[in-house]
MIVO-390763 format. One line per 8 residues: number of its first residue (from 1); for each residue x, y, z of N, C-alpha, C. Coordinates in Angstrom, 1 decimal. Example, Ala and Ser with C-alpha at 12.3 -4.5 7.8 and 13.67 -1.06 7.14 Angstrom:
! residues 2
1	13.2/-5.7/7.8/12.3/-4.5/7.8/13.2/-3.3/7.8 ~ 12.8/-2.2/7.1/13.7/-1.1/7.1/12.9/0.0/7.9 .
***
This chain:
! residues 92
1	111.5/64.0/-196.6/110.6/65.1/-196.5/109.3/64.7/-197.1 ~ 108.0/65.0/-195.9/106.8/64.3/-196.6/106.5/65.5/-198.2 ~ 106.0/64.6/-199.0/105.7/65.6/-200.6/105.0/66.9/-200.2 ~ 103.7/67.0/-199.1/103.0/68.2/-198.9/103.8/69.1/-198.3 ~ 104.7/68.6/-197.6/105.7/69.8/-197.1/106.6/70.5/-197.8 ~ 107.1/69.4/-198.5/108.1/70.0/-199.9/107.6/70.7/-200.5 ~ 106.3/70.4/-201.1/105.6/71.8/-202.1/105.5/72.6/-201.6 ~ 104.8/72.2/-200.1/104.9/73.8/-199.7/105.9/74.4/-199.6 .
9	107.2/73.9/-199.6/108.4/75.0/-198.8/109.5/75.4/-199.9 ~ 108.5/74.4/-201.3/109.3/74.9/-202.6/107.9/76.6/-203.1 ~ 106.8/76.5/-202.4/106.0/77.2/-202.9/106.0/78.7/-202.1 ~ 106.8/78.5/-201.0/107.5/79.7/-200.1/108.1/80.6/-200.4 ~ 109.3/79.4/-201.3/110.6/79.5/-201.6/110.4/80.3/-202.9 ~ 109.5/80.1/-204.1/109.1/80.7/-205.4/108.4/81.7/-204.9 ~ 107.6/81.8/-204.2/106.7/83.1/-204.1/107.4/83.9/-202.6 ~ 108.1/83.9/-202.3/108.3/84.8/-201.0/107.5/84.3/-199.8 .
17	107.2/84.1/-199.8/105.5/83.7/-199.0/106.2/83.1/-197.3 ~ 106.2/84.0/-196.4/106.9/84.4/-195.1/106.3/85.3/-194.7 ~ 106.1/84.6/-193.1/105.0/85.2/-192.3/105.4/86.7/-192.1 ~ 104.1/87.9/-192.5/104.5/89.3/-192.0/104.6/89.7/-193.7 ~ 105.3/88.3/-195.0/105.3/89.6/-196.0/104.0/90.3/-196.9 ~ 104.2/91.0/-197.7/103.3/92.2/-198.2/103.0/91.1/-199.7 ~ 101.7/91.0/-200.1/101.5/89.9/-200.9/100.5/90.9/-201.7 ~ 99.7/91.0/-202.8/98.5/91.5/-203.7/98.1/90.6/-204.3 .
25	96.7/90.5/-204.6/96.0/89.9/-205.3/95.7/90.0/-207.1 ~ 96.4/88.6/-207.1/96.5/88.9/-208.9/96.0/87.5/-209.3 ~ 95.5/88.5/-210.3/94.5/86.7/-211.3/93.3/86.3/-210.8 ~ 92.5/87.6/-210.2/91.0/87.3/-209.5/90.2/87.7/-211.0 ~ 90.9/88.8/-212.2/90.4/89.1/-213.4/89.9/90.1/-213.0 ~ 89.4/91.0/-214.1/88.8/92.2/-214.1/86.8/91.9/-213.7 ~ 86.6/90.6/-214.2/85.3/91.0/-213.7/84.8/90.1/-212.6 ~ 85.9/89.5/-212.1/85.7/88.6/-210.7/86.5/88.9/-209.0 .
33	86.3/88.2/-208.2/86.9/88.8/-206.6/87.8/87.4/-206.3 ~ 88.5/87.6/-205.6/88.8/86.8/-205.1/88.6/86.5/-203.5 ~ 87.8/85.0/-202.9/87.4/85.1/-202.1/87.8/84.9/-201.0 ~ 87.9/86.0/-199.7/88.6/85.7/-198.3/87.4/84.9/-197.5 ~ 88.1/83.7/-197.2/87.5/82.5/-196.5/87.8/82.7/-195.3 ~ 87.0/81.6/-194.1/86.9/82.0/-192.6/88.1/80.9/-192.7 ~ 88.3/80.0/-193.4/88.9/78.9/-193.5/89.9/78.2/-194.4 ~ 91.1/77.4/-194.3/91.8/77.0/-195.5/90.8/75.9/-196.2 .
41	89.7/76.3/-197.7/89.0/75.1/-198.4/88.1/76.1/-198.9 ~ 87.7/75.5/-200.6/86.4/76.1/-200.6/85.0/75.7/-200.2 ~ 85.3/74.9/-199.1/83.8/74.6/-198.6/83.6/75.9/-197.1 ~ 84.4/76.2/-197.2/84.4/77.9/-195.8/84.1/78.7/-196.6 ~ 82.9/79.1/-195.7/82.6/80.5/-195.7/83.2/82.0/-196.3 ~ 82.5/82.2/-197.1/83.0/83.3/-197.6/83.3/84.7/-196.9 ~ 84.0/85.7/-196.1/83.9/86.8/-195.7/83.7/87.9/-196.4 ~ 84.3/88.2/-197.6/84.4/88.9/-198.1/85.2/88.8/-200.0 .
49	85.0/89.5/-200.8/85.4/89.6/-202.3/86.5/90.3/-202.6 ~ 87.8/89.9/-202.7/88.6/91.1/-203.0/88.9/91.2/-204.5 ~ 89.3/92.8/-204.8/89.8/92.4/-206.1/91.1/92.4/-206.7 ~ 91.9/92.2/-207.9/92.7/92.3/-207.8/94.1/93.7/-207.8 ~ 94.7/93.6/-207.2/95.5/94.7/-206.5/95.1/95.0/-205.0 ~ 94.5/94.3/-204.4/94.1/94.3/-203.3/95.8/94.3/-202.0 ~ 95.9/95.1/-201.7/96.9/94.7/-200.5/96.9/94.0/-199.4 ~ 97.7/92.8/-199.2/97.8/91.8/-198.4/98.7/91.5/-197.4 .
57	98.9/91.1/-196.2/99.8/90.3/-195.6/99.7/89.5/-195.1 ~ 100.7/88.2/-195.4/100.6/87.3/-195.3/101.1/86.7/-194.0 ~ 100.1/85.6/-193.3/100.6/85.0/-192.0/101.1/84.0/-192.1 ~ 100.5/82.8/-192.3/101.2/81.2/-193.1/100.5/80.6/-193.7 ~ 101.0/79.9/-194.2/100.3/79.2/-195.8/100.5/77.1/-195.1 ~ 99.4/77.1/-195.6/98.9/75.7/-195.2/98.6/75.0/-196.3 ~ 98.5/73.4/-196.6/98.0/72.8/-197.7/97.2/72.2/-197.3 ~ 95.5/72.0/-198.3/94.4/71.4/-197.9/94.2/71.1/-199.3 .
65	93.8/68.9/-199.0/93.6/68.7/-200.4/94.2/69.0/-201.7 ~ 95.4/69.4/-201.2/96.1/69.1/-202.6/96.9/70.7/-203.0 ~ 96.0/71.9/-202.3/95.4/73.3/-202.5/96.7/74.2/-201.5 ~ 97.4/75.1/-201.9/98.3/75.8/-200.4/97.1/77.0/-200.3 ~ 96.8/77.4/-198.9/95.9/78.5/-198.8/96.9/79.0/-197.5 ~ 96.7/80.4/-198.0/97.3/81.4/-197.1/96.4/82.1/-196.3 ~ 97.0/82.7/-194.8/96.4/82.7/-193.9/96.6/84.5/-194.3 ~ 95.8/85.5/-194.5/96.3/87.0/-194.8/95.6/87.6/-193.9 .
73	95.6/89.2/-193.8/95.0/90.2/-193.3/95.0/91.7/-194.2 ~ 93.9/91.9/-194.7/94.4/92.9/-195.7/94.9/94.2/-194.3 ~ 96.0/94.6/-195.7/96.7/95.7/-194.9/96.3/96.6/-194.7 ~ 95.4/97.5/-195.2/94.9/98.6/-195.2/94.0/99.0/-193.8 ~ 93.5/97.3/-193.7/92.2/97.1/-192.7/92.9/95.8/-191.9 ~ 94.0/95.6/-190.8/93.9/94.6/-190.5/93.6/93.9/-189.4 ~ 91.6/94.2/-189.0/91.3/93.2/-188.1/90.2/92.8/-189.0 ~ 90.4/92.6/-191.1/89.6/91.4/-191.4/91.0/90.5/-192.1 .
81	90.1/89.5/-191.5/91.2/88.2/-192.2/90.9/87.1/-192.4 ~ 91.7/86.4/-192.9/91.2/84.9/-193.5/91.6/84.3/-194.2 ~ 91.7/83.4/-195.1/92.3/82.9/-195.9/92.3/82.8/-197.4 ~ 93.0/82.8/-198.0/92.8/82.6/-199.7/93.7/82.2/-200.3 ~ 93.0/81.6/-201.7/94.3/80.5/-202.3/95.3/81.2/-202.5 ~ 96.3/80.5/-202.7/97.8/81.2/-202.6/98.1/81.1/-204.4 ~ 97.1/80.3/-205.1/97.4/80.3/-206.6/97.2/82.4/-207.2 ~ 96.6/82.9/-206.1/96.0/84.3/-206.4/97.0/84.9/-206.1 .
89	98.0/85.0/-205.3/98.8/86.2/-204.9/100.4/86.6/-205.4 ~ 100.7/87.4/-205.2/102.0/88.1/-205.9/102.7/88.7/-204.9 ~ 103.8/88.3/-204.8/104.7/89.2/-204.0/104.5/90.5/-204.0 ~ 104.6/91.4/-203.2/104.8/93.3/-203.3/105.6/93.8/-202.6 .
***
């Protein structure tokens, strides 16, 4: 199994993280956002700032540079979407 796939599919496996599940945003902190990218990296474009408790669902999760970024759509609103690190989110 290549290593980037393993982590990822051990980082699935610990966080739920399966296309369609319900995910929130935790550890963006009280006085920061966490940022939905047009893209998996922080060199993409920022769309938008969420904060944390934010409702999410998740589509699939990819690894770039080292980094797993999840592909989401907040649920509340879901024609915005985009990506963000998967170090941010919490099962729901």
């Amino acid at each position: 199994m290549r290593p980037h796939f393993a982590a990822l599919l051990a980082l699935m496996i610990a966080t739920g993280c399966s296309v369609g599940s319900g995910a929130v945003v935790k550890g963006a902190g009280p006085d920061d956002l966490l940022k939905l990218r047009e893209g998996p990296g922080l060199d993409r474009k920022i769309i938008i700032g969420l904060p944390d408790g934010t409702r999410l669902t998740r589509q699939n999760c990819v690894t770039t540079n080292g980094k797993v970024w999840c592909k989401v759509f907040l649920t509340d609103k879901p024609g915005v979407s985009g990506y963000v690190s998967a170090d941010y989110l919490a099962h729901r």
